[in-house]
N, C-alpha and C positions, 0 to 999 in steps of 0.2 A: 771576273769583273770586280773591280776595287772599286768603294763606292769613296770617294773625300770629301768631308765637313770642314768647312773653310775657319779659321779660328774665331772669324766672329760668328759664325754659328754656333760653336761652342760657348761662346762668351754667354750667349745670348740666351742657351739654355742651364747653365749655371746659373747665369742670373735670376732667369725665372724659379728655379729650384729651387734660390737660397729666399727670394721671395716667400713661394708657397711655406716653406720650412718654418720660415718667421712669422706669418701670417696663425700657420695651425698653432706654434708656440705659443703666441700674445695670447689668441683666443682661448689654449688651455690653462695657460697662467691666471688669464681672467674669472676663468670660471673656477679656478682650485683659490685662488685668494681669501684666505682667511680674512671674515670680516666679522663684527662684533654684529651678534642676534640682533634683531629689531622685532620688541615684542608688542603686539595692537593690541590695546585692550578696550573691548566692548562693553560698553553696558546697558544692558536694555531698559528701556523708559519704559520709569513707575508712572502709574496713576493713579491717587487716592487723595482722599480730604476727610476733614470732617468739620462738623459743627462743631464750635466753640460758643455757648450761651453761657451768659452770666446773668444768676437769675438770686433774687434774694427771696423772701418768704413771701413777697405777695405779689412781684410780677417778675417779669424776662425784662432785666437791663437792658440788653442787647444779642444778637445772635450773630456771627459771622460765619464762614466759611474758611477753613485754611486748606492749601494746598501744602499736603503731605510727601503726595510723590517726587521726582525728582525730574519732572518738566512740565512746561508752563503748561496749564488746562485750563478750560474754559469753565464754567460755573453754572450749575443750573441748582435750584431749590425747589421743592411741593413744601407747603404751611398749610398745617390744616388745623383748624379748632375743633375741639367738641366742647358740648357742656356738658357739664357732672354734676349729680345731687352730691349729698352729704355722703353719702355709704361710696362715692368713687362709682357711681356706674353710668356712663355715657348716655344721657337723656336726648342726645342733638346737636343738631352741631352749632357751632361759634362763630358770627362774621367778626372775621380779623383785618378785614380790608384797609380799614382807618389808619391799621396799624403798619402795613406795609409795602414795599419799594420803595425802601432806605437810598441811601448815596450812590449811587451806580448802578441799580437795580430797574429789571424792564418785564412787566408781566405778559405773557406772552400771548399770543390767543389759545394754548394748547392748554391754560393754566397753570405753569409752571412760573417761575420768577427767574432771568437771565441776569447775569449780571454782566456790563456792560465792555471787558476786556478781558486778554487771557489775565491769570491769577502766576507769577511768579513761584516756582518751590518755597517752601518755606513763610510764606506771604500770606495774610488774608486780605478778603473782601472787607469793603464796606459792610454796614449794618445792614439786615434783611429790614430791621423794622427803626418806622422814624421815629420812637418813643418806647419807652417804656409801655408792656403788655401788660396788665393787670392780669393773675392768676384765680382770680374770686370765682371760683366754678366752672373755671374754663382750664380743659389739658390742650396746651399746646404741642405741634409736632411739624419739628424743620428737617425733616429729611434731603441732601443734597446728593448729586450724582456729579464727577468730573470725567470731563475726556481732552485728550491731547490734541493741543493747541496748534503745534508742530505739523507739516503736511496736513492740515485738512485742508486747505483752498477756500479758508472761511474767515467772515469779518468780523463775525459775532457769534455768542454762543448759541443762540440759538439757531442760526445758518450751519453751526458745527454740530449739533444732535440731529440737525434736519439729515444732513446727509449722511451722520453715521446709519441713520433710520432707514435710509436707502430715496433720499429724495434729494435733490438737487440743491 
């Protein structure tokens, strides 16, 4: 028994062949294509500040905060006074109140001082205090903490420690 394929069935499976043929081609040509590297580069976000006070021999000019790191961070500060005899030894402490929550600046009920947007890299705050602190028996101490401004789901700095703190 002779089996006959008529010549457009022929046609029709050559055709599909040169198809498939072309199809597997394109797609290996595609993927052997020499293409120029593309390199990501990551960098992970710093966080850090410090105090900057300018202080002359008998008070604190001023004191800010600068953000050091290299994304925006929110700003929190503790100030704390003590007073000192003559020999430098801590007799008590100092109400500094008078003297601060400078230009942006928001005391918090935790006692900390917030300041009142994220801080730019490179950037400082406003002054912590609205004048000039007298030094006459008093050590003053501005210690500040930053955190990243970036994904926290926060308005203000201190909504942004609340939650790193684990509170909403």
């Amino acid at each position: 028994m002779k089996i006959r394929i008529s010549k457009k069935a022929i046609t029709l499976i050559v055709a599909a062949a040169l198809l498939i043929a072309l199809a597997v081609g394109g797609t290996v040509a595609y993927l052997q294509a020499e293409t120029t590297p593309v390199t990501n580069t990551f960098i992970p976000g710093e966080v850090s500040c410090e105090v900057v006070r300018t202080d002359s021999a008998d008070a604190i000019s001023s004191a800010a905060v600068k953000n050091t790191g290299n994304v925006p961070a929110f700003i929190r500060v503790s100030v704390t006074g003590n007073a000192v005899n003559a020999e430098g030894y801590l007799t008590g402490n100092a109400d500094l109140s008078e003297y601060l929550a400078g230009s942006g600046w928001t005391k918090g009920s935790d006692g900390f001082y917030y300041y009142g947007t994220a801080v730019e890299p490179g950037v400082s705050t406003g002054g912590i205090f609205t004048g000039p602190v007298p030094l006459d028996g008093i050590l003053v101490t501005v210690l500040a903490e930053a955190i990243q401004a970036d994904g926290m789901d926060a308005t203000s700095a201190q909504q942004a420690f609340q939650i790193a703190k684990g509170g909403a």
